[in-house]
C-alpha positions as CSV (number, residue, x, y, z in Angstrom):
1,X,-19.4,22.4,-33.9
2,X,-18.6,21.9,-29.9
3,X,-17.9,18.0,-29.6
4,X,-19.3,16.0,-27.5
5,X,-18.0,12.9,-25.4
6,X,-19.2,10.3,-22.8
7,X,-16.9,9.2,-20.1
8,X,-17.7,6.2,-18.6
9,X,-16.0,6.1,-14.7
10,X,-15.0,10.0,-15.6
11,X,-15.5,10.8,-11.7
12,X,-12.8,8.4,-11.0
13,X,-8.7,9.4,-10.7
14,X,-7.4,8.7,-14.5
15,X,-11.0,9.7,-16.0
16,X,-11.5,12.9,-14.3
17,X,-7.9,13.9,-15.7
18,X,-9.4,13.3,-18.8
19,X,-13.0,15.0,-18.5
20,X,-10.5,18.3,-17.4
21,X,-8.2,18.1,-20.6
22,X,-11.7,17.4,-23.0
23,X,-13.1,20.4,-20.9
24,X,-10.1,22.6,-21.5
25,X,-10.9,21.7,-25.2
26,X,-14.5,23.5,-25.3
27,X,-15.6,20.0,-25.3
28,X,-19.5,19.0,-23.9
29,X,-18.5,16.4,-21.3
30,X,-21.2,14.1,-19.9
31,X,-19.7,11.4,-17.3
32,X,-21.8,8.5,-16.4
33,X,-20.4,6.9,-13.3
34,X,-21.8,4.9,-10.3
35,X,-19.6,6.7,-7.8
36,X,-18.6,3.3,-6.4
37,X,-14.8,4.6,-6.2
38,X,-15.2,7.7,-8.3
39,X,-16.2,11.2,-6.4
40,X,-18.7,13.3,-7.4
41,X,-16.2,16.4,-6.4
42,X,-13.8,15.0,-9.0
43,X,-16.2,15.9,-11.7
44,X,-15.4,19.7,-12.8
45,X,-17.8,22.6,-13.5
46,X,-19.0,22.2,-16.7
47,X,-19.2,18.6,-17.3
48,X,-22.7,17.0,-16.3
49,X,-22.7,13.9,-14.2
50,X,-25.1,11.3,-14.6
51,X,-24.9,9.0,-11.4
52,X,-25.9,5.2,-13.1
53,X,-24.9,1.8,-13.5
54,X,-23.4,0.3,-16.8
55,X,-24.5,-3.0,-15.1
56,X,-27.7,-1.6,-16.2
57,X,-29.3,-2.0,-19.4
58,X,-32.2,0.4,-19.4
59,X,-29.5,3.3,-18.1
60,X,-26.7,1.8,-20.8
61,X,-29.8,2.4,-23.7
62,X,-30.7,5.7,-22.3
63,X,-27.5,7.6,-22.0
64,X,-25.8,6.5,-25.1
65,X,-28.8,7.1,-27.1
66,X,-29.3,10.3,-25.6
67,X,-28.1,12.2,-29.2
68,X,-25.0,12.2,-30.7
69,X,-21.4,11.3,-29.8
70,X,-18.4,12.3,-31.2
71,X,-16.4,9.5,-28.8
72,X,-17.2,7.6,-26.0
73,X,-14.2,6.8,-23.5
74,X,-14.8,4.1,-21.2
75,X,-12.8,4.2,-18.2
76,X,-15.5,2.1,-15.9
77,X,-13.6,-0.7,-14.2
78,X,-13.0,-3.1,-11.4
79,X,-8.8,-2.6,-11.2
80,X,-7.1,-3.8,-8.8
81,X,-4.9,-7.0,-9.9
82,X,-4.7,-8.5,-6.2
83,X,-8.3,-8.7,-5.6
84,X,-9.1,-9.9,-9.2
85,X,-6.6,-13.1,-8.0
86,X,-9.2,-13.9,-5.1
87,X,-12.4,-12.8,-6.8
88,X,-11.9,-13.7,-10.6
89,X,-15.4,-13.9,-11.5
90,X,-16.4,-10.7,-10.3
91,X,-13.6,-9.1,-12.5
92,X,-14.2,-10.8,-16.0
93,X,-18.4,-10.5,-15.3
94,X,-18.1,-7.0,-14.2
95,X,-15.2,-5.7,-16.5
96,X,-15.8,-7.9,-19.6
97,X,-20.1,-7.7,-19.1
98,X,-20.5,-4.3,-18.7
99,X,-17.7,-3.4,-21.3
100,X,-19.4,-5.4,-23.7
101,X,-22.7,-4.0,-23.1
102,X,-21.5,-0.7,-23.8
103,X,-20.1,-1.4,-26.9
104,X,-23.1,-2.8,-28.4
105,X,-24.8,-0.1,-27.2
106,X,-22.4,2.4,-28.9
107,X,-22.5,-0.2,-32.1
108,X,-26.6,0.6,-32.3
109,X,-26.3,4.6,-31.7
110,X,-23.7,4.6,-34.3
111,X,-21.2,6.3,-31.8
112,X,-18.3,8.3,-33.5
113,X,-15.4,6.2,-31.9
114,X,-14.2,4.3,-28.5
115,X,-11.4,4.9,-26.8
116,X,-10.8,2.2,-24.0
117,X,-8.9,2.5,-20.8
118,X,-6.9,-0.8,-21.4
119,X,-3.7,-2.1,-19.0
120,X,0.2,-3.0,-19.0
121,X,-1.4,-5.9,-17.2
122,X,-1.9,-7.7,-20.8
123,X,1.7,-8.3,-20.7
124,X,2.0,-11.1,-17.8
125,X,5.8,-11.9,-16.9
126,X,7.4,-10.2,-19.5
127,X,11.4,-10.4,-19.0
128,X,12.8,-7.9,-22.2
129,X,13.2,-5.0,-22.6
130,X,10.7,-2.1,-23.1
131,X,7.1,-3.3,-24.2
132,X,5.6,-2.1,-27.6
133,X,2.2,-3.2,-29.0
134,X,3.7,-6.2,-30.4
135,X,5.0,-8.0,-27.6
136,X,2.7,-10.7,-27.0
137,X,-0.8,-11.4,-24.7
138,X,-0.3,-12.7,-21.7
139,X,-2.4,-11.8,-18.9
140,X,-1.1,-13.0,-15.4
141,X,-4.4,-11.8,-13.5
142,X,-7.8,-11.9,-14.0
143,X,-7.7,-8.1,-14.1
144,X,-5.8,-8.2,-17.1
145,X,-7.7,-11.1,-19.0
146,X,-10.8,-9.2,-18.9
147,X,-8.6,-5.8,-20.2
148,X,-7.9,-8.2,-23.2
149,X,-11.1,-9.7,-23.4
150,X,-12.2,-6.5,-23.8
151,X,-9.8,-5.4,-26.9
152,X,-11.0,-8.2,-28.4
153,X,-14.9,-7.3,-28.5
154,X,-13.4,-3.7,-29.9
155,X,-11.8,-5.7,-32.3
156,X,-14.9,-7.7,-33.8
157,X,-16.8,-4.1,-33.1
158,X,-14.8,-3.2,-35.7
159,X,-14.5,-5.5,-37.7
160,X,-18.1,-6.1,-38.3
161,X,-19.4,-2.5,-37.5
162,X,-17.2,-0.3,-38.0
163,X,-16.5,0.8,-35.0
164,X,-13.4,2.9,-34.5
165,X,-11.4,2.5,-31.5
166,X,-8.2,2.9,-29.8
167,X,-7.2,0.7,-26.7
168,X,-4.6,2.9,-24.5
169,X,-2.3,0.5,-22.6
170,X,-0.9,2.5,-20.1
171,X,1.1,1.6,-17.1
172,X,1.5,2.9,-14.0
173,X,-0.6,6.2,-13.5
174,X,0.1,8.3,-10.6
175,X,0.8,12.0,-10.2
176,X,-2.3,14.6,-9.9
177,X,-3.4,17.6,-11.3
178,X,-0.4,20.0,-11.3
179,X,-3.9,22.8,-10.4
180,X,-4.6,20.7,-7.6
181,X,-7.9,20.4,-8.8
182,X,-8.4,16.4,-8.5
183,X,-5.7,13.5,-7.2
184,X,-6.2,9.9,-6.1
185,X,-8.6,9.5,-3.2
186,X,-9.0,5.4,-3.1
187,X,-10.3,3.5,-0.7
188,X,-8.5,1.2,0.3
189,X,-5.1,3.1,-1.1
190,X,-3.2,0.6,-3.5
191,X,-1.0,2.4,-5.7
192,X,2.6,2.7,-4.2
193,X,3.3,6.5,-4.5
194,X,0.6,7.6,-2.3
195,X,0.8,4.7,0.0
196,X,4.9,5.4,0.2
197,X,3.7,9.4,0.5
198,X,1.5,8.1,3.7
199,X,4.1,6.3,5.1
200,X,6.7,9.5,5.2
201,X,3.8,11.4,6.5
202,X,3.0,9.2,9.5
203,X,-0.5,8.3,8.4
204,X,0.3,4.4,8.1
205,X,3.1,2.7,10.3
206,X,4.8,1.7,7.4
207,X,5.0,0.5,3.5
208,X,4.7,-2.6,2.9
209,X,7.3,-3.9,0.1
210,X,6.0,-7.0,-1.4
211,X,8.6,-9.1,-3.0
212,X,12.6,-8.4,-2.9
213,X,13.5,-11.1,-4.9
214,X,12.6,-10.5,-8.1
215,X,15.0,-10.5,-11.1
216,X,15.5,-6.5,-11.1
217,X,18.3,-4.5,-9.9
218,X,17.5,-4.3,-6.4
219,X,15.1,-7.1,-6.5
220,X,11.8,-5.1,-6.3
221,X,9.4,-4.6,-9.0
222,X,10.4,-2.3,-11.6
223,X,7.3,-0.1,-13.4
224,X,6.9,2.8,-15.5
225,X,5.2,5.7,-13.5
226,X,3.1,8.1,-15.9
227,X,1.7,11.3,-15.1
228,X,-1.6,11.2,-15.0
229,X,-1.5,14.6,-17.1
230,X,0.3,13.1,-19.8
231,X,-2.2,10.4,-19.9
232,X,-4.9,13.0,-20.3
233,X,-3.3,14.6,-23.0
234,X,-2.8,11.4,-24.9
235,X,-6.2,10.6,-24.4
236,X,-7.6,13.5,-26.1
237,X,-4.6,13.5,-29.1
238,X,-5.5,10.0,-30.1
239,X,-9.3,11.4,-31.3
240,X,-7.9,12.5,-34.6
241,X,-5.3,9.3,-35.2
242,X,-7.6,6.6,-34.2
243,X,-7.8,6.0,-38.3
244,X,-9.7,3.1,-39.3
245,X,-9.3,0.1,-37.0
246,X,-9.2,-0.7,-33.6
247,X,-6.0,1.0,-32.4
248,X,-3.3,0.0,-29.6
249,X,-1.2,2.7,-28.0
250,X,1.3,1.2,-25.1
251,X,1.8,4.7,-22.8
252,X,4.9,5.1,-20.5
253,X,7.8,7.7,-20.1
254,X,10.0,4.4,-21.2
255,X,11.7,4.5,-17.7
256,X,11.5,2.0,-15.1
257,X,11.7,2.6,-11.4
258,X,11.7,0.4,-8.8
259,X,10.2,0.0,-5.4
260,X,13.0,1.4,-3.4
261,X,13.6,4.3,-6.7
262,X,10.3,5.2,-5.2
263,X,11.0,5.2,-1.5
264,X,14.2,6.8,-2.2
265,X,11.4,10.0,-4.5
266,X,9.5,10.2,-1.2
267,X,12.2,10.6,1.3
268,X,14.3,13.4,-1.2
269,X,11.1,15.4,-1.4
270,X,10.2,15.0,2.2
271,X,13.4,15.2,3.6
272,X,12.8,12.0,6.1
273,X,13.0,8.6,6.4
274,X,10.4,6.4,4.5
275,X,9.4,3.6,7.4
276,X,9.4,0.2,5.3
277,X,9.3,-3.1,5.7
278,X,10.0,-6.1,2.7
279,X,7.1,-9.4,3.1
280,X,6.5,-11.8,0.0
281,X,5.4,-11.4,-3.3
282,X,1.8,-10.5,-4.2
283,X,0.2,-13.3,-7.0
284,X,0.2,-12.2,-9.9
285,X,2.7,-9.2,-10.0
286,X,5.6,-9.2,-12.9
287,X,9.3,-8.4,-11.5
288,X,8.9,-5.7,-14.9
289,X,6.4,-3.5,-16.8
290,X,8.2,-0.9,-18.8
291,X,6.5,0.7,-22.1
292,X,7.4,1.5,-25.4
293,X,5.4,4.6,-26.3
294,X,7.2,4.4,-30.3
295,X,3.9,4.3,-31.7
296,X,2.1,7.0,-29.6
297,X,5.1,9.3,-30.0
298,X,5.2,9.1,-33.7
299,X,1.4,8.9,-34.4
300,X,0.5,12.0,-32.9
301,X,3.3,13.8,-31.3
302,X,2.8,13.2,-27.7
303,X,5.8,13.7,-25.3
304,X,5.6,13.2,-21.6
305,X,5.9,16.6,-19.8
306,X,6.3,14.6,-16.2
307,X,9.6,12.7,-17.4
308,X,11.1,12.9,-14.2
309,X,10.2,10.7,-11.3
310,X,10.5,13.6,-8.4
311,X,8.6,15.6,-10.9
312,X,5.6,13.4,-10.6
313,X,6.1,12.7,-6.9
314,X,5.8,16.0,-5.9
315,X,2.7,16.5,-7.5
316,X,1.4,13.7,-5.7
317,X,2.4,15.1,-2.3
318,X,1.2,18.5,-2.9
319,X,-2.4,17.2,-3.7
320,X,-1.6,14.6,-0.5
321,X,-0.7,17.4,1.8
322,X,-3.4,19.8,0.6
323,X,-6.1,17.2,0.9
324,X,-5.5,14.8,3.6
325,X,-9.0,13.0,4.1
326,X,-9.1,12.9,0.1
327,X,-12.1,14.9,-1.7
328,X,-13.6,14.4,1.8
329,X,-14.4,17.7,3.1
C-alpha cells in the first residue's frame, strides 16, 4: 500500500528536501504550510499543498484527521537563534504552542509516528569533542529551549500514548538539490554559505564575521555543515528504525569548519576574493557545534554522500547562480 505522510513547513528549504526524497519513494505527500518563509514553488509536482496555519485549531483538527497517516514530519518553525534572543516569547509560544498542538492532534487520530525537526542548538556552549545524543541539554537561546521543550512533549506523547517518534538533531543544513530543483531562498538570508556566496558575487558589500575570538583554531565559530540531501535521506531511513520510543538522532558529517574554512570554500570555487569584515559576537552563538552521527550511522546505515565541504558549496552556488532573485520568477 502507497504511504502516506504530512509535512508540516514541507514548502520551506530542509522540508521540501524531504517532501522530494518521500516523493521519489512513491510516497502520497500532503504539506501543510503557511507560506510565511516557505514557497509554494518549492513544493514538487505531486505532493498537494494545503496553505494553513498550525496556529490554528480548526485547520490542525481538519488536516490531521483528514484519513490515515503513516508519519507526520513536522518541520514548522520560527528558527533563527538571534531573533529568538530579542523576541523570546514569540519563539517558545509559536514553536512550543503550535508543536504541541500538533501532537495532540496526531495523539487523537492515532497517527503512525512523528518525526520532528529538532536542533544542535540543545547543546548550548558545549566545549568537547563531537556531540552524541548523550551529551547533555543545554539550550543557550530561546530557539533551542523551545526545540527541547518540544522533545519533551514527544516524550510524554509517548510515554502515555504511544506515540512513536524520532527527534532529528541536525546541525548546520546548507547545500541544495544537486537537480537544482529547490535551494534556500530566505528572507532576510542568515545562514553563512549563501550569505558568504553573496558576498563573492557582489550582491552584498560584504560578510559580516561575528566573533573572532572564540576558543577555535582561528577564533571563529566552528560547525558541522550537512547537505541538505543527506538530511533528506535520513529523514526518510529513520521511518523503519524509529522502534518503540521517542527516538534522538544527532545528524552531522562529524567535521567541523569554521568561519574563515567557509570563506576560504567560496573564494576556491569562485576563484575571487570573499570581501569580509570581523564585528562582535552574536548572543547566544557557541564557539563549537560538531555532531556525532554514531547512532544514526549504525541504526540504519546512513552515510553522508556530501562529505566534503567544496562539495556542498558548490551546490549551493549553482542553485545561487541559477536562481538569483530566489524562487522569485
Amino acid at each position: 500500500m502507497r504511504k502516506r505522510y504530512l509535512i508540516t513547513g514541507g514548502a520551506g528549504f530542509v522540508g521540501s528536501h524531504v517532501v522530494a526524497a518521500l516523493l521519489e519513494q512513491n510516497a502520497e505527500c500532503v504539506v501543510l504550510d503557511n507560506l510565511s518563509t516557505g514557497h509554494q514553488q518549492a513544493v514538487l509536482p505531486g505532493a498537494q499543498l494545503i496553505v494553513g496555519d498550525l496556529a490554528c485549531q480548526d485547520t490542525v483538527d481538519r488536516v490531521v484527521g483528514d484519513g490515515h497517516w503513516d508519519a507526520v514530519y513536522h518541520f514548522a518553525a520560527k528558527s533563527l537563534v538571534g531573533e529568538s534572543m530579542q523576541n523570546p516569547f514569540l519563539y517558545l509560544h509559536d514553536n512550543v504552542d503550535n508543536g504541541t498542538r500538533l501532537i495532540e492532534a496526531c495523539v487523537r487520530n492515532k497517527v503512525g509516528g512523528f518525526v520532528f525537526s529538532s536542533t544542535a542548538a540543545l547543546f548550548g556552549q558545549h566545549t568537547g569533542g563531537p556531540i552524541d545524543e548523550t551529551t547533555p541539554i543545554n539550550p543557550d537561546s530561546p530557539y533551542g529551549e523551545s526545540k527541547w521543550a518540544i522533545e519533551r512533549v514527544l516524550h510524554w506523547a509517548h510515554r502515555v500514548h504511544g506515540l512513536r517518534s524520532a527527534c532529528m538533531r541536525y546541525f548546520n543544513a546548507c547545500g541544495s538539490d544537486p537537480l537544482g530543483r529547490m535551494g534556500e531562498d530566505h528572507y532576510p538570508e542568515t545562514h553563512l554559505i549563501p550569505l558568504v556566496i553573496d558576498a563573492g558575487l557582489g550582491r552584498r558589500d560584504h560578510l559580516k564575521v561575528f566573533g573572532s575570538d572564540f576558543a577555535t583554531r582561528d577564533g571563529t565559530a566552528v560547525r558541522d555543515y550537512i547537505h541538505v540531501s543527506d538530511l533528506a535521506d535520513a529523514h526518510v531511513r529513520v521511518l523503519d528504525h524509529m522502534l518503540d520510543g521517542c527516538n534522538k538522532f544527532n545528524l552531522g558529517t562529524g567535521a567541523g569548519h569554521s568561519v574563515l574554512d567557509v570563506i576560504e570554500a567560496v573564494e576556491r570555487q569562485l576563484g575571487r576574493r570573499v570581501p569580509h569584515e570581523v564585528v562582535g559576537r552574536r548572543l547566544g552563538d557557541p564557539a563549537m557545534l560538531v555532531a556525532s552521527s554514531v547512532q544514526m550511522r549504525a541504526r540504519t546505515g546512513w552515510r553522508p554522500r556530501f562529505e566534503s565541504l567544496d562539495a556542498i558549496v558548490q551546490t549551493a552556488l549553482n542553485w545561487r547562480q541559477s536562481h538569483p532573485s530566489g524562487f522569485a520568477v
